[in-house]
C-alpha positions in Angstrom: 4.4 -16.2 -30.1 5.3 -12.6 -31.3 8.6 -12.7 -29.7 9.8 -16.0 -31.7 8.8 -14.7 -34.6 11.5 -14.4 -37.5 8.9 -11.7 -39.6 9.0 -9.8 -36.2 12.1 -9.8 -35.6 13.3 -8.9 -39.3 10.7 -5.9 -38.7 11.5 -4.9 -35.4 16.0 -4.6 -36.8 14.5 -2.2 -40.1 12.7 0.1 -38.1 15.4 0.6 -35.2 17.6 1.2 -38.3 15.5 3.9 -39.1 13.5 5.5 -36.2 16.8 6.0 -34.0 18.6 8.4 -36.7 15.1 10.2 -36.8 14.6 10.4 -33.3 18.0 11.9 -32.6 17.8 14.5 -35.4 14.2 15.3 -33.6 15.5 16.0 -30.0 18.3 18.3 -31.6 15.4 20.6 -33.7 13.2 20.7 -30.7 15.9 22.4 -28.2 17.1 24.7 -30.8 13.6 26.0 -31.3 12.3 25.6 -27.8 14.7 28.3 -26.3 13.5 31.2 -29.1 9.9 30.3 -28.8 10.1 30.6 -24.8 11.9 34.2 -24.9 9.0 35.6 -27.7 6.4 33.5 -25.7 7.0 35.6 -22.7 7.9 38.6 -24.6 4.0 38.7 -25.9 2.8 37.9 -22.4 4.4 40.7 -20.7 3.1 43.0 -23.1 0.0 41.8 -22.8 0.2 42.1 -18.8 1.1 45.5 -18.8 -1.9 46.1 -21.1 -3.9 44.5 -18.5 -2.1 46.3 -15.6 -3.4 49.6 -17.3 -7.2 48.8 -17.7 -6.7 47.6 -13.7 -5.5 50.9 -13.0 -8.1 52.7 -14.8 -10.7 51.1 -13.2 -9.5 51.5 -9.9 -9.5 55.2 -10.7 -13.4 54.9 -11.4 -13.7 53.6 -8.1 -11.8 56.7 -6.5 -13.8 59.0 -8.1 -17.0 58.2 -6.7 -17.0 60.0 -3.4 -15.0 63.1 -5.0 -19.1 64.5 -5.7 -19.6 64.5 -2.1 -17.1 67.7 -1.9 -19.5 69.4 -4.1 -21.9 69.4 -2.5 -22.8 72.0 0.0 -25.4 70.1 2.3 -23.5 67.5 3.1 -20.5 69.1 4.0 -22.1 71.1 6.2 -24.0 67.7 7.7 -20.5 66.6 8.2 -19.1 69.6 10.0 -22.1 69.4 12.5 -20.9 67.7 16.3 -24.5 66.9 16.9 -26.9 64.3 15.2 -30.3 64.7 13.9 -33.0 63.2 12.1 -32.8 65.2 8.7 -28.4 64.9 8.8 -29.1 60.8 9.6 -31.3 61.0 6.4 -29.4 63.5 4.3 -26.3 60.9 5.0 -28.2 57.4 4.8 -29.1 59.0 1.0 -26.1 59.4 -0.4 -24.5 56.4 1.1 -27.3 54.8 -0.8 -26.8 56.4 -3.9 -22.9 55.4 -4.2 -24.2 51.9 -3.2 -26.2 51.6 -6.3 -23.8 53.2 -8.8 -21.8 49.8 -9.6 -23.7 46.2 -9.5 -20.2 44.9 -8.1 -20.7 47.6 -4.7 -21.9 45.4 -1.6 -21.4 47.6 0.9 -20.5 50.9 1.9 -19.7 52.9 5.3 -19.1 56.0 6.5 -17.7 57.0 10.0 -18.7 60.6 11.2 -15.3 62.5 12.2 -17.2 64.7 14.4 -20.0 62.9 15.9 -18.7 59.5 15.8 -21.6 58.5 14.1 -21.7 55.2 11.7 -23.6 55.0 8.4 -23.6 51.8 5.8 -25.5 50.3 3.4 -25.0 46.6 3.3 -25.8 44.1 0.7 -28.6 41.6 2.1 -26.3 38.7 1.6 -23.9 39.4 3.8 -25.9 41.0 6.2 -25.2 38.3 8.6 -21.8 37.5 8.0 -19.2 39.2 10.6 -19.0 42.6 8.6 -18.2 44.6 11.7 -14.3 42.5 11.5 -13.6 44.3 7.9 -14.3 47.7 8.7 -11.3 50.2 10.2 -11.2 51.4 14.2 -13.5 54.3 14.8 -10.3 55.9 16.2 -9.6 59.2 14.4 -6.3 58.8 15.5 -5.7 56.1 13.6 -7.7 56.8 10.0 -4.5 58.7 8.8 -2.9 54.8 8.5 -5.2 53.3 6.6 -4.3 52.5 3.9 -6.0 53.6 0.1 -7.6 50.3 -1.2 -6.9 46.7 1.0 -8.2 43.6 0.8 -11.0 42.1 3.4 -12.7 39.3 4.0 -16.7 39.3 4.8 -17.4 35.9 5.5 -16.3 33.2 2.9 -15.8 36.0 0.4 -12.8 38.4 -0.3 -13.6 42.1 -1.0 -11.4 44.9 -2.6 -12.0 47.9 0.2 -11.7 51.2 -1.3 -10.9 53.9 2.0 -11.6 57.9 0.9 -10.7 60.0 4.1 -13.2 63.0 4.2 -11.0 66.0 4.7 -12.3 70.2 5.2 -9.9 71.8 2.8 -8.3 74.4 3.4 -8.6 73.1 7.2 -7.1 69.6 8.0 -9.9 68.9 10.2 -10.9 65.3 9.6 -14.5 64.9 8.7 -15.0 61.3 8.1 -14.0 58.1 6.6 -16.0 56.3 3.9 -14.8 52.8 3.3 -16.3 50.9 -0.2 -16.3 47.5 -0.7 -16.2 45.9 -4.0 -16.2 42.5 -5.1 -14.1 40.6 -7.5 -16.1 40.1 -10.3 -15.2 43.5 -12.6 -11.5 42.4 -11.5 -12.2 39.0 -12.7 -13.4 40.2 -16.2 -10.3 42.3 -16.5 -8.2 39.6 -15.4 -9.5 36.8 -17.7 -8.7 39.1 -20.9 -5.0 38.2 -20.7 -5.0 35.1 -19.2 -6.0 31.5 -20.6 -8.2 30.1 -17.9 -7.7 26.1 -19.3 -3.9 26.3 -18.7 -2.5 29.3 -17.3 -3.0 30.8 -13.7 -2.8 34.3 -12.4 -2.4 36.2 -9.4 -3.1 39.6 -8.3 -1.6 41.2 -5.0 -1.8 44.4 -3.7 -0.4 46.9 -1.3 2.9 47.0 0.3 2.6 43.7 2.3 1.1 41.6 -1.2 -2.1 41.1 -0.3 -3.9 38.5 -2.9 -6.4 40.2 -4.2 -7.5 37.7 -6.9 -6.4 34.1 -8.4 -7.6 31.9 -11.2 -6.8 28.6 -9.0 -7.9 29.6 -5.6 -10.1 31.8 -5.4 -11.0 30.4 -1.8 -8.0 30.8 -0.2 -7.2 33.6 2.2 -3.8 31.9 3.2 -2.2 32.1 0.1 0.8 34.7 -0.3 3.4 35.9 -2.6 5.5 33.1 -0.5 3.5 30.5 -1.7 4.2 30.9 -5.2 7.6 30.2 -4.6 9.6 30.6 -1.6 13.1 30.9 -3.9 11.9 34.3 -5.9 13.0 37.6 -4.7 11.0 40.7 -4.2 10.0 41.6 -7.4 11.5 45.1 -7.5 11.8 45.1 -11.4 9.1 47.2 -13.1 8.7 43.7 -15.0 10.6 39.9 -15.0 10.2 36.4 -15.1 11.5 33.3 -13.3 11.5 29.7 -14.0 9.4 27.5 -11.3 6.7 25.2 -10.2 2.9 25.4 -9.6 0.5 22.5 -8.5 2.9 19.9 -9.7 3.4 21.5 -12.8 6.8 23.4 -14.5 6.5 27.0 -16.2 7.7 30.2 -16.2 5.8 33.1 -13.6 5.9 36.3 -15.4 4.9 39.5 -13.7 4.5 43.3 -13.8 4.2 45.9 -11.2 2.8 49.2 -10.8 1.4 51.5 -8.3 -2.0 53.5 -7.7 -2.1 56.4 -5.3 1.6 55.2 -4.1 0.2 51.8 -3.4 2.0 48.9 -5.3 -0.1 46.5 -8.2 1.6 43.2 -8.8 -0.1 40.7 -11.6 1.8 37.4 -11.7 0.7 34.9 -14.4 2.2 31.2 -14.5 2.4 29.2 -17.9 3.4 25.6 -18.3 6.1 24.8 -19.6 3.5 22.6 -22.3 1.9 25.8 -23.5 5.3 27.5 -24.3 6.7 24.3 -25.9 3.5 24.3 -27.9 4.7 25.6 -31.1 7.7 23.6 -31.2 5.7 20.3 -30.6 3.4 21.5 -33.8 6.9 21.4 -35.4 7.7 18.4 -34.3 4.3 16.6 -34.9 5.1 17.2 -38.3 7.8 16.2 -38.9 7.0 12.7 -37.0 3.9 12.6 -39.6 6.3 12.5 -42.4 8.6 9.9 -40.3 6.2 7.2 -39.4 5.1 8.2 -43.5 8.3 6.7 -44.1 8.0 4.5 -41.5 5.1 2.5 -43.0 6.5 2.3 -46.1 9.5 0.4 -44.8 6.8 -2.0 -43.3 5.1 -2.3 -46.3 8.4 -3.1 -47.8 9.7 -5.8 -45.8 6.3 -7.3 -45.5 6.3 -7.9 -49.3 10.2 -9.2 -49.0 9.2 -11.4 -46.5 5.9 -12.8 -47.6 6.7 -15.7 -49.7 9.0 -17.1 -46.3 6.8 -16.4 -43.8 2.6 -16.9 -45.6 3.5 -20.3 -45.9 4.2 -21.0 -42.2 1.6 -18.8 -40.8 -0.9 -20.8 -43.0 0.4 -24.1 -41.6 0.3 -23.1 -38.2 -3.4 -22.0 -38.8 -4.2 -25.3 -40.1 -3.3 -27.2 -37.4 -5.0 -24.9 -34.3 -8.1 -25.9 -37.0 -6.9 -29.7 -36.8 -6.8 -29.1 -33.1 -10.5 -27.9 -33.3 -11.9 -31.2 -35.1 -12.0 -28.6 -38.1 -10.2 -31.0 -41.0 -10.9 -28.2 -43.9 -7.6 -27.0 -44.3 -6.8 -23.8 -46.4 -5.9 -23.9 -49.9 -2.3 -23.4 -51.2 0.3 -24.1 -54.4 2.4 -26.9 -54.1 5.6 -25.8 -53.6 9.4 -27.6 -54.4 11.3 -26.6 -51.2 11.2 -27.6 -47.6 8.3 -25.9 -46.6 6.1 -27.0 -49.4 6.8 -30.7 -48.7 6.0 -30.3 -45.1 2.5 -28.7 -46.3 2.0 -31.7 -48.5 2.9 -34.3 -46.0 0.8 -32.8 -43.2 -2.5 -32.4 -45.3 -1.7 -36.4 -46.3 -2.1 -37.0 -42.6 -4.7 -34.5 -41.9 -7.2 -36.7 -44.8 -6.1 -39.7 -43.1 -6.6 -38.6 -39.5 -10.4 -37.4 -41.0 -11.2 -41.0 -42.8 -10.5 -42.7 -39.3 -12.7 -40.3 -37.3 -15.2 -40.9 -39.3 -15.2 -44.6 -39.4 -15.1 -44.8 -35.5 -18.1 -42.0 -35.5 -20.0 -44.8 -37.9 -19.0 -47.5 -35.6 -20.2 -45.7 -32.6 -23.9 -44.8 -34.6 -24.0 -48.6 -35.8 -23.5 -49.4 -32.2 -25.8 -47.1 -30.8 -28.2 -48.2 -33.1 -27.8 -51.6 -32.4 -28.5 -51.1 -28.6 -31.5 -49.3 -29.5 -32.9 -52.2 -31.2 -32.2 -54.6 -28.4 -33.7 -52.2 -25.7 -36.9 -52.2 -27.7 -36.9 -55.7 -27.7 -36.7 -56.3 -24.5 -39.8 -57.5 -22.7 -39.7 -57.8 -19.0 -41.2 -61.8 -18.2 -41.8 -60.4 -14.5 -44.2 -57.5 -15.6 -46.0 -60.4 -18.0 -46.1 -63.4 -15.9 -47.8 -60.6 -12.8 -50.2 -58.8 -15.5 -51.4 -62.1 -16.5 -51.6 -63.7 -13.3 -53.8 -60.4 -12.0 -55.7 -60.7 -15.3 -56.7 -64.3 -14.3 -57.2 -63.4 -10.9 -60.2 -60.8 -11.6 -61.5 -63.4 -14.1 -62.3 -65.8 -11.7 -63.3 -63.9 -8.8 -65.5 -61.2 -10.5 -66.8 -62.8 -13.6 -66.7 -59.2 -15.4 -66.7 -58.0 -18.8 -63.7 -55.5 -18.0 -61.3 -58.7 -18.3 -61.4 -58.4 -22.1 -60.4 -54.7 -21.5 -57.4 -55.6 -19.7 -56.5 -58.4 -22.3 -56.9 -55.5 -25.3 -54.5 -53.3 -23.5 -52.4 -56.0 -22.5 -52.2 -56.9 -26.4 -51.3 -53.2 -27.0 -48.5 -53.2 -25.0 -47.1 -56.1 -26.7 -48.0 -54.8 -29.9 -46.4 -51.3 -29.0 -43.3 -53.1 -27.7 -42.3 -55.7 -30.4 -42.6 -53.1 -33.1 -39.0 -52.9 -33.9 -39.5 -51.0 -36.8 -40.1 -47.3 -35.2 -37.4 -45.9 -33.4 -39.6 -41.8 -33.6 -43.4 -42.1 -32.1 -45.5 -39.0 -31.6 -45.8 -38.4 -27.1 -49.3 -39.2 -27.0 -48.5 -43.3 -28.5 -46.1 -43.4 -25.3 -48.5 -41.6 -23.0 -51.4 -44.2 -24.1 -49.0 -47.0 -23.8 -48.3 -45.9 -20.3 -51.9 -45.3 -19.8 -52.0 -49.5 -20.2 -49.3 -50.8 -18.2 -50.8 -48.5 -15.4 -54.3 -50.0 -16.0 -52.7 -53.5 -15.3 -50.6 -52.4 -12.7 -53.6 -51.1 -10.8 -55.5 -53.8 -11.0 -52.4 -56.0 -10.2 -52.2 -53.8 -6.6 -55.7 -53.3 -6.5 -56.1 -50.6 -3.7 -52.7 -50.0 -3.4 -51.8 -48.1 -6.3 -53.2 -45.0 -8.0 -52.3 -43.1 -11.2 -52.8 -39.6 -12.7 -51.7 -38.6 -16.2 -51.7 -35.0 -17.6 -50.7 -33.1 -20.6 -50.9 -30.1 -22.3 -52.8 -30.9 -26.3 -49.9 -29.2 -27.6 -47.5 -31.6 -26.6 -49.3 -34.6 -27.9 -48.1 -34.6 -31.5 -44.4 -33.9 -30.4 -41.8 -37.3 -31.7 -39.8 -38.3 -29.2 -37.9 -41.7 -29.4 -39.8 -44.7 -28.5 -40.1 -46.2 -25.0 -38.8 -43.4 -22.7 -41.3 -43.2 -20.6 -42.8 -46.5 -19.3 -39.1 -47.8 -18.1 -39.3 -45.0 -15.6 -42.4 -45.6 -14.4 -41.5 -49.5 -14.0 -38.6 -48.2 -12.1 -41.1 -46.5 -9.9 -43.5 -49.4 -9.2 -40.3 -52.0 -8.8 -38.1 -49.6 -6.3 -41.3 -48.1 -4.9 -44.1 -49.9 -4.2 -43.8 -53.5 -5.4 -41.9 -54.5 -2.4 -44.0 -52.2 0.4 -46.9 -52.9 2.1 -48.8 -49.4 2.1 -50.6 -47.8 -0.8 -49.3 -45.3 -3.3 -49.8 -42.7 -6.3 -47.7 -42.1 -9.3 -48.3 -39.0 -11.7 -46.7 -38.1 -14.7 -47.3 -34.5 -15.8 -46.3 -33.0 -19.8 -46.0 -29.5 -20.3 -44.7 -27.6 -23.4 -42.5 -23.9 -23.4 -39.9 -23.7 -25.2 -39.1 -27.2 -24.1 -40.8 -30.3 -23.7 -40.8 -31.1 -19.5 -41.3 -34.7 -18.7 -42.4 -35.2 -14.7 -42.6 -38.8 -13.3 -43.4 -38.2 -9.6 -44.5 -41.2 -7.0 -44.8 -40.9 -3.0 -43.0 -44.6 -2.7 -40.1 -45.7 -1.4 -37.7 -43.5 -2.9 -33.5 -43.5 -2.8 -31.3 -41.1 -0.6 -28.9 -39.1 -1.2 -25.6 -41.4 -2.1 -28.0 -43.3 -4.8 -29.1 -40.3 -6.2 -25.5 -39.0 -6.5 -24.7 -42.5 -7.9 -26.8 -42.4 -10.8 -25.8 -38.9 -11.8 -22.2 -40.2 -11.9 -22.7 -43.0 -14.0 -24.9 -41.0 -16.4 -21.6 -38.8 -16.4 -19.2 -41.7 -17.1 -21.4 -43.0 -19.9 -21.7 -46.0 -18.6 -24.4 -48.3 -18.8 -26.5 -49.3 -15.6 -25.8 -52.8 -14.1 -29.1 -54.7 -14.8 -30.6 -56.0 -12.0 -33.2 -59.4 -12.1 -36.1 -58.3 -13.2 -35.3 -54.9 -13.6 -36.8 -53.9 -17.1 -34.9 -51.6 -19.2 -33.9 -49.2 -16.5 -33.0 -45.1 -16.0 -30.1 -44.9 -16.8 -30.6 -46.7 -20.2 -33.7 -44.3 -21.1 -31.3 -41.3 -20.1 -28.5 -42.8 -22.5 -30.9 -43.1 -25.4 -32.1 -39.3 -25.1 -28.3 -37.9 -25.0 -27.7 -40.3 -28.2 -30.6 -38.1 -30.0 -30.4 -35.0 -28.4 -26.7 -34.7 -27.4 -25.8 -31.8 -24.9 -29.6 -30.2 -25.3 -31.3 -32.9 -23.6 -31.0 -31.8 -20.1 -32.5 -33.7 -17.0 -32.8 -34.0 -12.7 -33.3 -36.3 -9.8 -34.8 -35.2 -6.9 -36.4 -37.9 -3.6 -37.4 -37.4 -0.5 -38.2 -41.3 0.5 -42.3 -42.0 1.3 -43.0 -38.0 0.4 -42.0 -37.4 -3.0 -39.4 -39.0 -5.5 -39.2 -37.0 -9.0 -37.6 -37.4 -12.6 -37.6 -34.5 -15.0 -37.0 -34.9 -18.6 -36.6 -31.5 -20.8 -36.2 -32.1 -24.3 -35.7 -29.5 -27.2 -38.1 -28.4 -29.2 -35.3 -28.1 -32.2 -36.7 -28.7 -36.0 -34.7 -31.2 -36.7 -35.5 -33.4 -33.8 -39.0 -33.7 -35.2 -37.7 -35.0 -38.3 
């Protein structure tokens, strides 16, 4: 619909007219200014970096220090020096591998190999006491201490330790006492680390050494695979004191900035990646603003050619919204000025038809309510001469073989029933008028089948005062004597049972003869078709005629069902509304 529209179209040419001008004018300003903000962008980070290297530095420095007491004092030197162990040395040592322990929260664990005795010492944080902590410590092989290197990187376990190795020499001698290796974990690094980094958007990386161990990363902290490779292959060695390079990480663009320095001749390296959307930040403030003040002018160009184009284009909307009404049954059209031109004659000539297409539907709707009411009338005065000339006959019958007073009880109820059904003036009777009126045609239709039929009759008090049209219920249960027992041979029981909810439920249940399936079907289908039921000799007012009636008065709320199961259970249910205006 949108597409065919000229008011859409009229729109659609003004604002290409004036967004694409914009939009080009928008590209240019945003690559001028992207390049300057990118060069002072990384300008501030490196600065910030080598801030950050420094505080590293200083830090590891603290860590260095530690074991520099141990030269002062006397005792343990001398402990050291010794090529035999005892208890007090194994004390004296165990001590002051304690006492460094405890010195920094971030210490878990601390060794010591004797150079003389080849004697181990450690303190070991209880967490990782059973973790594989024998893999991260160096050879006991003097030999071999001179290459180890200052600090390294190890892993205990799952988690990655910055290992801190002091070798214990006897100055003046170059004898080699021992080697005291320190373990600390990340979490002082971290701290430093997070001071000049953004942890929401940018990533950093922290190798040393001389083969770039990773020491720390914001983005994987897991990893022990991850090398200076892995950042990206296509970067050189980074022998620049400080640079930057244009790549990728996890799917995303940036720039890697980094800065190196050394400690004790060992190289540093902090590498920090930013997106390319955090760089381009500023010039997308820039641009945001001046897109506010375009789609400002923008909407005042709509607001323009709306008021240009609203006395062509109301006027057909509003038609068009009258007829989906028209199409709805809805005939109250909307209101407009009569108008000289095209568009108001077609207006006028459609409401002409639209009153005339009203005054027709609602002559047929009288015609069908005359009609309806009509066949009410002759359903009510219907009387079945079968049911009379039987009742009567049965009446007689008792008469002369029993000689009783209950034959003018039969005759009374006989005369209400003809009383109740010649009334043709009340079409609305409260239930309980059509449950005693059923009450008599049972009476005579027991004693018409003597033995052979028995009835039961049940309702809630509540229910009793409820209108409900006239003559509903005793056509069903004629349909259940007639197709049920009239024309059997065995006895049977018919109850009818009124409850009240929210609803009024109407059950009719016999044991007779019953219908299958395909009759069942059948009368559901010509309930659906509206049709009325073909009238068999004899056979009263019938089903589908009561069921008729109640959608006439109740419409689409009256709801109802069929269930049989022949010579067990046969049942009609009737559930009318309990609306106010059906009591009226």
């Amino acid at each position: 619909m949108y597409k065919k529209s000229m008011f859409v179209r009229l729109l659609i040419l003004m604002l290409l007219a004036t967004a694409v001008p914009f939009l080009v004018s928008n590209i240019i300003s945003y690559r001028s200014t992207s390049a300057s903000i990118q060069d002072s962008h990384i300008q501030l980070n490196q600065n910030s970096m080598n801030i950050g290297m420094e505080n590293i530095k200083n830090y590891f420095k603290e860590l260095n220090q530690l074991p520099l007491t141990w030269y002062a004092d006397a005792d343990l030197m001398e402990y050291l020096r010794q090529d035999k162990s005892n208890i007090a040395k194994d004390m004296y040592l165990d001590r002051q591998i304690a006492a460094i322990y405890s010195l920094r929260p971030e210490i878990n664990f601390v060794h010591l190999y004797g150079g003389i005795t080849d004697q181990q010492y450690y303190q070991i944080h209880y967490s990782l006491f059973n973790a594989p902590w024998r893999d991260s410590i160096p050879t006991n092989r003097r030999e071999d201490w001179m290459a180890v290197p200052n600090y390294e990187v190890k892993w205990i376990g799952s988690d990655r330790f910055l290992a801190m190795h002091k070798k214990l020499i006897d100055y003046p001698k170059s004898t080699m006492l021992g080697l005291l290796s320190i373990y600390v974990s990340l979490t002082e690094i971290e701290r430093l680390n997070k001071q000049i980094y953004n942890a929401e958007q940018e990533s950093e990386f922290m190798f040393v050494g001389e083969n770039k161990q990773l020491l720390y990363t914001s983005t994987e902290r897991g990893s022990s695979k991850l090398s200076l490779a892995d950042i990206d292959p296509h970067m050189g060695s980074l022998q620049d004191k400080q640079g930057y390079w244009f790549g990728e990480w996890q799917g995303n663009k940036g720039v890697f900035i980094y800065v190196n320095d050394t400690f004790i001749h060992s190289p540093l390296t902090l590498i920090k990646f930013i997106p390319a959307d955090l760089i381009n930040q500023t010039a997308q403030q820039t641009l945001k603003k001046s897109l506010a003040i375009q789609f400002a002018a923008l909407a005042a160009i709509i607001v323009f050619v709306s008021v240009l184009s609203y006395s062509a284009f109301v006027p057909i909307k509003r038609l068009i919204r009258n007829m989906a009404r028209v199409e709805t049954g809805n005939f109250g059209l909307e209101s407009f000025k009569t108008r000289d031109d095209e568009i108001g004659i077609l207006e006028t000539r459609f409401a002409l038809m639209v009153r005339n297409l009203e005054e027709y539907v609602i002559r047929d709707y009288k015609q069908r309510i005359e009609l309806s009411t009509a066949q009410l009338k002759m359903l009510q005065a219907q009387i079945n001469p079968h049911f009379l000339y039987n009742a009567l006959q049965s009446i007689n019958t008792l008469a002369l073989r029993n000689r009783m007073d209950n034959i003018s009880d039969k005759i009374t109820e006989l005369g209400a029933i003809l009383r109740y059904s010649m009334d043709l003036s009340t079409e609305v009777v409260p239930l309980k008028q059509e449950i005693e009126h059923i009450e008599h045609y049972l009476s005579l239709q027991e004693g018409r089948f003597r033995n052979k039929l028995s009835f039961r009759i049940t309702s809630e008090p509540l229910a009793l005062q409820i209108p409900v049209p006239k003559m509903i219920l005793q056509p069903l249960v004629e349909n259940s004597i007639i197709h049920g027992f009239e024309k059997g041979t065995g006895s049977g029981e018919i109850e009818v049972n009124v409850t009240v909810h929210d609803r009024v439920v109407i059950s009719i249940v016999d044991n007779g003869k019953g219908m299958d399936q395909a009759t069942v079907e059948q009368i559901k289908r010509i309930y659906a078709n509206n049709r009325p039921e073909p009238r068999e000799e004899g056979g009263g007012i019938g089903m589908i005629n009561v069921l008729q009636r109640l959608r006439i008065k109740y419409d689409e709320r009256f709801e109802w069902d069929i269930s049989s199961l022949p010579y067990n259970k046969t049942e009609i249910r009737l559930s009318i509304p309990l609306a106010e205006e059906d009591n009226q």
